[in-house]
C-alpha positions in Angstrom: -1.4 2.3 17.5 -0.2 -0.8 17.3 1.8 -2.1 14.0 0.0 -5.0 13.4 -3.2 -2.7 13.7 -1.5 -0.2 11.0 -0.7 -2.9 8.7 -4.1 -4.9 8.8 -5.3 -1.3 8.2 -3.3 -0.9 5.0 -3.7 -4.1 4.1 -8.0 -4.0 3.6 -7.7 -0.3 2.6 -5.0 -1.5 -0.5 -6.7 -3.9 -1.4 -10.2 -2.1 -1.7 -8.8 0.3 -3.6 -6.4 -1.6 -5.8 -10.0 -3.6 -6.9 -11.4 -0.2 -7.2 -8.9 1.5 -9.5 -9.0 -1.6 -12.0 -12.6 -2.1 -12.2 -12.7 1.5 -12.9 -9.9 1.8 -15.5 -9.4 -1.9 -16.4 -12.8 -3.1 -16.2 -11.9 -6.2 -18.1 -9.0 -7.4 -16.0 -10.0 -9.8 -13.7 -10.1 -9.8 -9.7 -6.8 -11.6 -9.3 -5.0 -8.3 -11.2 -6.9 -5.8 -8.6 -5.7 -8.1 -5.8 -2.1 -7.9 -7.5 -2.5 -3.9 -7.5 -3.7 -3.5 -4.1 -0.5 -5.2 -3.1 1.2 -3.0 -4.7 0.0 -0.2 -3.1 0.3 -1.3 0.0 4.1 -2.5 -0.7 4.7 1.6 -1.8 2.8 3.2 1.4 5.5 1.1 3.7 8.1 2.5 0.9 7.3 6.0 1.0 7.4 5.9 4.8 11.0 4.2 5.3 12.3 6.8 2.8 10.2 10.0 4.4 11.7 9.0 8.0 14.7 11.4 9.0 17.9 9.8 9.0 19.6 10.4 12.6 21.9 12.7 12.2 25.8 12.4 13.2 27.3 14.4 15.6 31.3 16.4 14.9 
């Protein structure tokens, strides 16, 4: 796939979610907050994949 592809993917899917989890647990926060955490989430997926990648390895 494509990295823009992966990131536009991220991106929608964060986002949804981020609104989801406040409206559920923070119902009075407003949209701007679940925009904020969607972010958030998408800023840790990118995160958690530079860290998970194997480091190459020296050779000696």
């Amino acid at each position: 796939m494509d990295a823009l592809l992966i990131f536009v993917i991220r991106l929608i899917l964060g986002l949804v979610f981020g609104v989801l989890l406040v409206r559920v647990f923070k119902p009075e926060w407003g949209m701007v907050n679940g925009i904020i955490t969607g972010l958030v989430l998408v800023a840790l997926a990118y995160a958690l994949q530079y860290f998970k990648k194997p480091k190459p390895r020296k050779k000696g």
